[in-house]
C-alpha positions in Angstrom: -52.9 108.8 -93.0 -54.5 112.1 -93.8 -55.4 114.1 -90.8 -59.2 115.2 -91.4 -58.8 117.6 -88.3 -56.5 119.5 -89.8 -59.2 122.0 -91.4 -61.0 122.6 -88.5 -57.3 123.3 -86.9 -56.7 125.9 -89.6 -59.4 128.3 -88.9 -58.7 128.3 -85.2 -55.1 129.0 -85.9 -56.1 132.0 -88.4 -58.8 133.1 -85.9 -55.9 133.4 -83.0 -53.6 135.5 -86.4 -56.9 138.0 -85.8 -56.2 138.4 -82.1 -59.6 136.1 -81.7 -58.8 133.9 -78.9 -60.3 130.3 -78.8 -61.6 130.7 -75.3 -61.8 133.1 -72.1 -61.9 132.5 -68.8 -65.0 131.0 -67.0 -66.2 129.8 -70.6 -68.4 126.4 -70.7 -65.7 123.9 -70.6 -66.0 121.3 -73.4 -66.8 117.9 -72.5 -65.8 114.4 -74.4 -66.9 111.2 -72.9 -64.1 108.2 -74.5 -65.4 104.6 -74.1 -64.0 101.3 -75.1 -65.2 98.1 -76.2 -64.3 95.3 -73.3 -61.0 96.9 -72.1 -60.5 95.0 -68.8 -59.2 96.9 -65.9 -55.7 95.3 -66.2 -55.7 96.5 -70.1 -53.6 99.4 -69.1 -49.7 100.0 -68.7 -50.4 102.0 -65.8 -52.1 99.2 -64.0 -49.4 97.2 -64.7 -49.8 95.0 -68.0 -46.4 92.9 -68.4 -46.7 93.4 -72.3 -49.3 96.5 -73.6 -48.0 99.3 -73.9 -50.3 102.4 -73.3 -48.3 105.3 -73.0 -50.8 108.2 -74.0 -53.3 106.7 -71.4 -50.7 106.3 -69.2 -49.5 110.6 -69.9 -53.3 111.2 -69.5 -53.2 109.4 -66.2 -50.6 110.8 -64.5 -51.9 114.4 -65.8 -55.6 114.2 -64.3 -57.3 111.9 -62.0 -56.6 108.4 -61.7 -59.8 106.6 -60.4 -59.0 103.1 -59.4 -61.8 101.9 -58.3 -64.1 103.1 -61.2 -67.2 100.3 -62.3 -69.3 99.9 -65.2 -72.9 100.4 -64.6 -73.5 96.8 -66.0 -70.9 93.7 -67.1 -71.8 94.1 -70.4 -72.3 96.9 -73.3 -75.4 97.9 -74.3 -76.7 99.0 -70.6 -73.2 100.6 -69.7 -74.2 103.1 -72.8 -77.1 103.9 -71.7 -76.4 104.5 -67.9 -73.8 107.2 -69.2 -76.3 109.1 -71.5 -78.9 108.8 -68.8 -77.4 108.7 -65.0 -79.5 106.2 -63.9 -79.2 102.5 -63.6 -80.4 101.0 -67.1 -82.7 98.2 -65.6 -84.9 101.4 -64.4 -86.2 101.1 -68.8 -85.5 98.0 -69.1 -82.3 97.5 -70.5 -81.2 94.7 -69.0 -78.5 92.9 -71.7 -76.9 93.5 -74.6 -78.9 94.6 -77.6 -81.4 95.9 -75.5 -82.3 99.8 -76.2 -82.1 103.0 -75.1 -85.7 104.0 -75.2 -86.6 107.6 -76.2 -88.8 108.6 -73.1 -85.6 108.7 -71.2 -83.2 112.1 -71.3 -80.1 112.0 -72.4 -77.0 113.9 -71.8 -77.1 115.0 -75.2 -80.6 116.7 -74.8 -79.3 117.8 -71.0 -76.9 119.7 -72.4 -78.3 121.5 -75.5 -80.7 123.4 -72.7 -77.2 125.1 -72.1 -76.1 126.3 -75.9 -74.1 123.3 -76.4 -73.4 121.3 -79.9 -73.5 117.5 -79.5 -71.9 114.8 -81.4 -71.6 110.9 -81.5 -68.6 109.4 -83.1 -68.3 105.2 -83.3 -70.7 102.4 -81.8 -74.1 103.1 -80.6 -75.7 100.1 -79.6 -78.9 101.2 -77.8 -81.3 101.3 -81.4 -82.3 102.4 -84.0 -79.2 102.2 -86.7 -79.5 99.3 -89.3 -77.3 96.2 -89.6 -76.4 96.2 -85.5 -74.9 92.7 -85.1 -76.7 90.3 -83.1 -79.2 92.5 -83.7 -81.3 96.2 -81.5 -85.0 96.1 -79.9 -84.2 92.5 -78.2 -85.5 94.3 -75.0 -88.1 96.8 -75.2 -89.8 96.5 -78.4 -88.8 99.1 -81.2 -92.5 99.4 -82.0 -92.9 101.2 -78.2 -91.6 104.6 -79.6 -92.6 106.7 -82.8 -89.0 107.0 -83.8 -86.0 105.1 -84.2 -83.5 105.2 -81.5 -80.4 106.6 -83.1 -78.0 109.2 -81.7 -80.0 112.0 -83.9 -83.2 111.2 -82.1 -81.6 111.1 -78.5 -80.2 114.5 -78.8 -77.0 114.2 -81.1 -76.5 117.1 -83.6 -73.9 115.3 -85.8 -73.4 111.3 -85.9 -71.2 108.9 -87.2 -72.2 106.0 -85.6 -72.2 102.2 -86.0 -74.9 100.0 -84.8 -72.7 97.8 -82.7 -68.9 96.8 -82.7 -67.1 97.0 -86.3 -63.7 96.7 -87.4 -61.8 97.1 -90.2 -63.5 97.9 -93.6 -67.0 97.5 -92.1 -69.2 99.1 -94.5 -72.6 99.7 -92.2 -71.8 103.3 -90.7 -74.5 106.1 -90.3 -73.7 109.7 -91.3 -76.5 111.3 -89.7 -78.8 108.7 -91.1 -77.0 107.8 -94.6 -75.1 104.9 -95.2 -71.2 106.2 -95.9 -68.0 104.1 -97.5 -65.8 102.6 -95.6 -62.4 104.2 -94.8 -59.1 102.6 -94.9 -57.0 102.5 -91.7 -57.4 101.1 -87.7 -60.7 101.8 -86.6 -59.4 104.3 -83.7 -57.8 106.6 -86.1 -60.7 106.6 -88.6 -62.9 107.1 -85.8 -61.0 110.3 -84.3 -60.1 111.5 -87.3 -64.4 111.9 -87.9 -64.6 113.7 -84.5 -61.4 116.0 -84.9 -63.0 117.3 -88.1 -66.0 118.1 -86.1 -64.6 119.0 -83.1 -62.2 121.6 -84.8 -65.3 123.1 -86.4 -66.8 124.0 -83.0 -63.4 125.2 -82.0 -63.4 127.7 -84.5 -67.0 128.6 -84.3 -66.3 129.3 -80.1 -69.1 126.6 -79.5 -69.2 124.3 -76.2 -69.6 121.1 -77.3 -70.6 117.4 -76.2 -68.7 114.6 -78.0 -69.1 111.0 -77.3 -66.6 109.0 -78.7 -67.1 105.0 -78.7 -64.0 102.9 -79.7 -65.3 99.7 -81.1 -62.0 98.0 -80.0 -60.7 96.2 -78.4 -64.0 94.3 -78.9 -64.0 90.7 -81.0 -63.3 89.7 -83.5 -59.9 91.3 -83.0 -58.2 93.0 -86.1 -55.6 95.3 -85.9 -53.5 97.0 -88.4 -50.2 95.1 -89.3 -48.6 98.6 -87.4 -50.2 98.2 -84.3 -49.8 93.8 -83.8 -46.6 94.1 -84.5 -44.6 94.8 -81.5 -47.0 91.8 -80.2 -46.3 89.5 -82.3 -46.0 86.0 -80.4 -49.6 84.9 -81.3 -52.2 86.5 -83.8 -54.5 86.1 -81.4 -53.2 88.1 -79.1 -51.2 90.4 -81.5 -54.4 91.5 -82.8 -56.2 92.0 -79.3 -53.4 94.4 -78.0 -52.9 95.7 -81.4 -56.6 97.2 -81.5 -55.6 98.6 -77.8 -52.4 100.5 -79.3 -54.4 101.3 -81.6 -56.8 103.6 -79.4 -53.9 104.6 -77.1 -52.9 106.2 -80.7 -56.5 107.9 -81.1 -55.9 108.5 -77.6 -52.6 110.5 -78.1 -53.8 112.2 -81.4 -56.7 113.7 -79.6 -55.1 115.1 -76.8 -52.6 116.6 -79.2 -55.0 118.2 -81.2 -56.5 119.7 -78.4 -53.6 121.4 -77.4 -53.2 122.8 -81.0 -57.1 123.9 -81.1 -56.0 125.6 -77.7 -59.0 124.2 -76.4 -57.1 121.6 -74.5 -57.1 123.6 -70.9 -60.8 123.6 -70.6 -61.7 120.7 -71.8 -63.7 117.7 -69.4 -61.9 114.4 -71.4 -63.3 111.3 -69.4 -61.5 107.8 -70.9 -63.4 104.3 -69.5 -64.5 101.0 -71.0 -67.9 99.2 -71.1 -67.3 96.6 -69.2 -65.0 94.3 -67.8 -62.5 92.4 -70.0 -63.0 89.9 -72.4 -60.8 87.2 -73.4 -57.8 87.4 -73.8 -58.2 90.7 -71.9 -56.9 91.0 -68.2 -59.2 92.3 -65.1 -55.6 92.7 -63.4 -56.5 89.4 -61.1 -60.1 90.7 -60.1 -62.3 88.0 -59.9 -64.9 87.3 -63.0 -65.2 89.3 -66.5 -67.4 90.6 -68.9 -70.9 89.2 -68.3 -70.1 88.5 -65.1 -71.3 90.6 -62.2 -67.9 90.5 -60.2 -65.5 93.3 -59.8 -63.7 91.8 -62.5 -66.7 92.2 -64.7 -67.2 95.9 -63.7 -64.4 97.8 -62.8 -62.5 99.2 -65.3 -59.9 101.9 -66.6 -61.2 105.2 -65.5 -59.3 108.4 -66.4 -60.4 112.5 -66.3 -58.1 115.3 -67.5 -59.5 118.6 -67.4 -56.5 121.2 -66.8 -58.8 124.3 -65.6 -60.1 121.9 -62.6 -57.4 119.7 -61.8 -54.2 121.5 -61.9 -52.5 118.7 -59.5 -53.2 114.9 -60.8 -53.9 112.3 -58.0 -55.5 108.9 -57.8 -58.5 108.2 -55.6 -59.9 105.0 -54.2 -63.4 106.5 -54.0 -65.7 104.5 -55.9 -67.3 106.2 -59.4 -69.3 104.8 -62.7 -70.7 105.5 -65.5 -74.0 106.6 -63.5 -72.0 109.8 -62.8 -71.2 111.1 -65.9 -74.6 112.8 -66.2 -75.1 114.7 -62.9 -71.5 115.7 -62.9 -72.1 117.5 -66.3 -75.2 119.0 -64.8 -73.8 119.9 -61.7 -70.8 121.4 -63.8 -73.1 123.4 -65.9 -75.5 124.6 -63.1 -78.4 122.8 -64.7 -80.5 122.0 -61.8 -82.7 119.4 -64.1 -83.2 118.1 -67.6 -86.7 117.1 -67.3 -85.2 113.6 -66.2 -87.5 110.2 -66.4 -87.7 109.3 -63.4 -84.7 109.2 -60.5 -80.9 109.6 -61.1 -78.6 106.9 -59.5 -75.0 108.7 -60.2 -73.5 111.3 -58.0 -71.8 114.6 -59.3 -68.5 114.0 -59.1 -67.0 117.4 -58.6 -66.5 117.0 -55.0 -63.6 114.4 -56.4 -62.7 116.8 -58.7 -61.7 119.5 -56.1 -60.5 117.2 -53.8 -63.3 117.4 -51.0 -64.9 114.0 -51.0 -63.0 111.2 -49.1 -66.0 108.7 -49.4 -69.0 108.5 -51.5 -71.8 109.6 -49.9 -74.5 107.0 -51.3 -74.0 103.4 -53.1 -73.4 102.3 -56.8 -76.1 99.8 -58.0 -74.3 97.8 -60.5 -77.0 95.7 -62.0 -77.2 92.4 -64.2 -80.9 91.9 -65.2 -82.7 92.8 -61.9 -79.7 91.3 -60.1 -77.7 94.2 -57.8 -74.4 94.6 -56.7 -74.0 97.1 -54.0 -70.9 99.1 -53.9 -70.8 101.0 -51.0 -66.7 102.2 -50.3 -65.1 98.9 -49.0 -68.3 97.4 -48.9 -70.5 95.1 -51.7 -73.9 94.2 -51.0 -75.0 91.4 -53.4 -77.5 88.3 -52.8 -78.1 88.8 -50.0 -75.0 89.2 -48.6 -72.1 92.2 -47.2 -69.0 91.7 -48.3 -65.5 93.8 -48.1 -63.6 93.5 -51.2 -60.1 92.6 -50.3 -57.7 94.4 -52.2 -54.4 92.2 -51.7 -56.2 89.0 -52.2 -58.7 90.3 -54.8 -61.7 88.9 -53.6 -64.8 88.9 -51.8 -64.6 88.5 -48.1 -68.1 87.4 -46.4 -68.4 90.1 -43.3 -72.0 90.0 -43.0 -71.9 88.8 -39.4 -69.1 91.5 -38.5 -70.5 94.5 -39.6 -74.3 94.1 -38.7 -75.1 97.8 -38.9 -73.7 97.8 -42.1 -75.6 94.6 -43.7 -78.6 96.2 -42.2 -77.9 99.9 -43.7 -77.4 97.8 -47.4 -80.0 95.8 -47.0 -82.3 98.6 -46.9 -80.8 100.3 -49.9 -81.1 97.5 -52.1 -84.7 97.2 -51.2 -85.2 100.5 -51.4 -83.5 100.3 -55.1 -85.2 97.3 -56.6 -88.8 98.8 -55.6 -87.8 102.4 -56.9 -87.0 100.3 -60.6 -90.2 98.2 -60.5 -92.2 101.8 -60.3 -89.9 102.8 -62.9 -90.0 99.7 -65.2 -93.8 100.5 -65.1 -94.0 103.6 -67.4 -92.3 100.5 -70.0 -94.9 97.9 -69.6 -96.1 96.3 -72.8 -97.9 93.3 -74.3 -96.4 90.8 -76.0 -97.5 89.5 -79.5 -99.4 86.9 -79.2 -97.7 83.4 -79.5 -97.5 82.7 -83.3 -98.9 86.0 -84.3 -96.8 88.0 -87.3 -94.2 90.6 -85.8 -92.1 93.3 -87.5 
C-alpha cells in the first residue's frame, strides 16, 4: 500500500538538506492522543495474551510508561470520547451512553490548545454528533436541536477532519473530509486511517507547527473484519481470526506511526498516548478482571494505557497509580502552562506530569468512573461504588468488601461521591431542556 505520508516526509527531509532543523530545544512538544474501539485490558501481548501478538505496542511499552492501572472514564464509547476532549466526567453534560453527544458549550482540547499556536486534527470515529450516517444513530442524549451547530470535530475545535460517525470497517463509504463525503479506500481500516493522519501530520512537520492529533481506531470494534493479512496467523476460527486480525492490524498503524515519527525527526518530542474506550468486548479479554464493556466493573474500565514521549521520559517504568481519560486534558494544559481554557464548569482529571517525572506515588484525589448517574470511586486500592468501600484484589481479581475495616476510609469516599453527584446535578443544569410533547412532530 502507498504510503500517503511520504510527502509530508519529503519536505522535512529537504528542509534538514537546508540546515533547517525540524525542532529545537524547549519547542511545544507535539501531542497525539491513540484510542481504540473495545480493546480489553488483556488485548495486549504485554499483559500477557496466549495468542495476539502486539509487538509495536509492546516496543512502545517497554520505551515509555506502562500504566497498569489505567480506566476509561465510562464502560462504553461515546462518553469515554468525550471525557478525553473535555477532562471532566461526561455525565456533568449529559452524556450518559452511547450515541449520546458531545455538546458544544463544553471546551475541548482541541480549542484548549489552539490558545497556544497549535494545529488540531481528528483522524477516524467521532461518535459525539454531528456527522451523518453514525450507526445506531447521534443526539440520543441531549437533543441536536440544543446547539446552533452540528457537533462535528470542525465545530469543537478541529482544523482538519477525517472522521466517521461511529465504528466503520472495511470499504465503509460514510467518511467526512472536513464536512464532504470522500470514497472509500482500499486496505485495513488502521492503515487507511494513519496513512490520512501521516499526510497531515508530515505537513505540520515541515511547516515547524505544534500540533494536536486525535487518532480513533474504529477496531477492534464489531463487526470484526480484518484483512486476509492480518487473520491469518489466527486462523483457528473466523470469528476470532477477524477480531485479533483488526488488533494486528492497529499494532501495524501503531508501528508505522512511530516509525514515521522517527523519520520526520519529530519523534523525541512528541506526547504519543495509546488507550481504548472501554473495556473489552467479546471475544476480547479483560485479562480475568471482573465484567466488560457496558459493565461498570474493572473489567469494563480499565484498559491498555501507554505514553512515549522521549524528551520527558528518558527511563520507561510501569506505575500502579491509577489514571483515565479525565487526565488527558489538564495534563496537556499543565504541559503547555495554560492555566485555563475557559472550561464549562469543573475538571475531574488530574495532570499527570507528576507521573511523568516520577514524583507522584499516589493519586492525590479519586477517579469518578460513571455509568448513567451511577459512580465508581477509584481511589488507589480503594473503589467506592453503591454504597459500598471495596479494595480491589489484585491476585484474585475482584472486589473485596472492606467497608467495615477501613471506616475512615468509607467515610472519606462517602463524602466524595456526595460531593460529586451534587457538583454534576449543578452542572447537568446549564443542559436542561423540554421534551417534545408526547406525539408532537420531531426532527
Amino acid at each position: 500500500m502507498k504510503r500517503m505520508y511520504l510527502y509530508g516526509l519529503a519536505v522535512v527531509l529537504n528542509l534538514a538538506a537546508f540546515g533547517l532543523a525540524p525542532a529545537e530545544d524547549g519547542a511545544k512538544p507535539n501531542i497525539i492522543f491513540c484510542m481504540t474501539d473495545d480493546q480489553g485490558w488483556g488485548d495486549t501481548s504485554y499483559n500477557g495474551h496466549p495468542e495476539l501478538k502486539t509487538h509495536n505496542l509492546d516496543a512502545m511499552a517497554a520505551a515509555g510508561i506502562r500504566f497498569d492501572r489505567f480506566f476509561s472514564a465510562h464502560p462504553m464509547c461515546s462518553p469515554t470520547r468525550a471525557s478525553c476532549l473535555t477532562g471532566r466526567s461526561p455525565t456533568r453534560y449529559k452524556c450518559m451512553t452511547w450515541g449520546h453527544d458531545l455538546p458544544l458549550r463544553e471546551v475541548t482540547i482541541a480549542e484548549a490548545v489552539k490558545q497556544a499556536g497549535y494545529a488540531t486534527g481528528h483522524f477516524g470515529k467521532w461518535h459525539v454528533g454531528g456527522i451523518p450516517h453514525a450507526t445506531g444513530g447521534t443526539g440520543r442524549g441531549l437533543p441536536e436541536s440544543f446547539d446552533p451547530k452540528p457537533r462535528h470535530p470542525g465545530n469543537q475545535g478541529f482544523d482538519e477532519w477525517w472522521s466517521a460517525g461511529n465504528n466503520y470497517d472495511l470499504g465503509y463509504e460514510y467518511i467526512y473530509h472536513n464536512g464532504k463525503q470522500v470514497p472509500p479506500r482500499e486496505g485495513d481500516t488502521s492503515d487507511v486511517l494513519m496513512d490520512v493522519a501521516l499526510d497531515w501530520i508530515g505537513k505540520q512537520a515541515a511547516a515547524k507547527k505544534p500540533f494536536l492529533a486525535v487518532i480513533w481506531f474504529p477496531s477492534p470494534h464489531g463487526p470484526h473484519q480484518a484483512t486476509p493479512e492480518y487473520a491469518a496467523p489466527y486462523g483457528k476460527s473466523k470469528r476470532t481470526a477477524d477480531y485479533y486480525g483488526e488488533l494486528a492490524g492497529v499494532d501495524h498503524a501503531m508501528g508505522t506511526l512511530r516509525k514515521a515519527l522517527r523519520e520526520l525527526e519529530i519523534a523525541e518530542n512528541t506526547m504519543l498516548w495509546f488507550c481504548s474506550d472501554n473495556g473489552a468486548a467479546s471475544p476480547g479479554s479483560t485479562g480475568g478482571l471482573p465484567g466488560g464493556k457496558k459493565w461498570l466493573t474493572e473489567g469494563g474500565t480499565r484498559v491498555p494505557g501507554i505514553l512515549e514521549w522521549p524528551a520527558r521520559i528518558s527511563k520507561s517504568f510501569a506505575t500502579t497509580v491509577p489514571a483515565c481519560t479525565m487526565d488527558f486534558y489538564p495534563t496537556t494544559l499543565d504541559v503547555l502552562g495554560i492555566k485555563t481554557a475557559g472550561e464549562a464548569g469543573p475538571i475531574d482529571g488530574i495532570s499527570l506530569l507528576p507521573i511523568i517525572d516520577g514524583k507522584m506515588a499516589k493519586r492525590p484525589k479519586p477517579i469518578p468512573l460513571v455509568s448513567g448517574m451511577n459512580v465508581r470511586l477509584v481511589d488507589n486500592e480503594y473503589r467506592f461504588q453503591k454504597g459500598r468501600l471495596f479494595r480491589f484484589d489484585e491476585e484474585q481479581k475482584k472486589d473485596v468488601d472492606v467497608t467495615d475495616e477501613k471506616l475512615d476510609d468509607y467515610k472519606r469516599l462517602a463524602e466524595v461521591n456526595k460531593q460529586f453527584l451534587d457538583s454534576v446535578k449543578k452542572d447537568q443544569a446549564a443542559y436542561a431542556f423540554k421534551k417534545p410533547a408526547k406525539g408532537a412532530e420531531t426532527k
